[in-house]
N, C-alpha and C positions, 0 to 999 in steps of 0.2 A: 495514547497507547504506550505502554511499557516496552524497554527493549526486548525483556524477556517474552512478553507477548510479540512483540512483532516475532522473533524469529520462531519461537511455537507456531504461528499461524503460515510464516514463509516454508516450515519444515511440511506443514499439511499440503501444499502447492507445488506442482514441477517445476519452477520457476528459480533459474539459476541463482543460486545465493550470494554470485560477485559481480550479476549481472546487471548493466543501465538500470532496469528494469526496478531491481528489486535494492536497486540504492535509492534512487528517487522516491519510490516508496517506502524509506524507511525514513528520507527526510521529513516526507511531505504527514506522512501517520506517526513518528517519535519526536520529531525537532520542530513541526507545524508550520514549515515550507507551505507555499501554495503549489497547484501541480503545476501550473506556468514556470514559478521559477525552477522548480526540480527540475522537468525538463529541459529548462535553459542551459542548466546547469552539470548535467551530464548528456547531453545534446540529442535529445531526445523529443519526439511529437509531443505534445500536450497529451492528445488520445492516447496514446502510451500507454502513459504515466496515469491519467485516468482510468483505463482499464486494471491496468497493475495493483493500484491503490482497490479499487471496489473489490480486486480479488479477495485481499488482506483483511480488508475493513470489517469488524464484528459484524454479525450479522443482529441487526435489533427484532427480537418480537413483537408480535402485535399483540398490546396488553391483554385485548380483548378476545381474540381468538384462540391466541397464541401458537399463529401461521406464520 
C-alpha cells in the first residue's frame, strides 16, 4: 500500500491519525512490518495492531460474485 492510500483509507476511519494504532498500521500495510513487530514497537497488543491493520486493509472482491 501506498502512503497516499494508507492515509485516504485512515481519513475513511475514526481512528486517530497520531495514534499507536494507526502508526503500527502504517508500518505493518506501507513499510511490511509484521504486526508482532509493529506492536513491539510502539508498545502495543498484537490484536491491536491486527485489528487496526484489517480496518485499513483494501477490501478484495470475490471475482466470482463480486461480494
Amino acid at each position: 500500500m501506498t502512503p497516499a492510500k494508507f492515509n485516504a483509507a485512515l481519513a475513511r476511519t475514526r481512528m486517530d491519525q497520531n495514534g499507536p494504532a494507526a502508526i503500527a498500521a502504517y508500518r505493518v500495510l506501507v513499510q511490511g512490518w509484521t504486526c508482532a513487530k509493529a506492536a513491539i514497537a510502539v508498545g502495543l497488543h498484537r490484536a491491536v495492531v491486527s485489528r487496526a491493520v484489517a480496518r485499513l486493509r483494501p477490501v478484495k472482491n470475490c471475482p466470482h460474485c463480486h461480494g
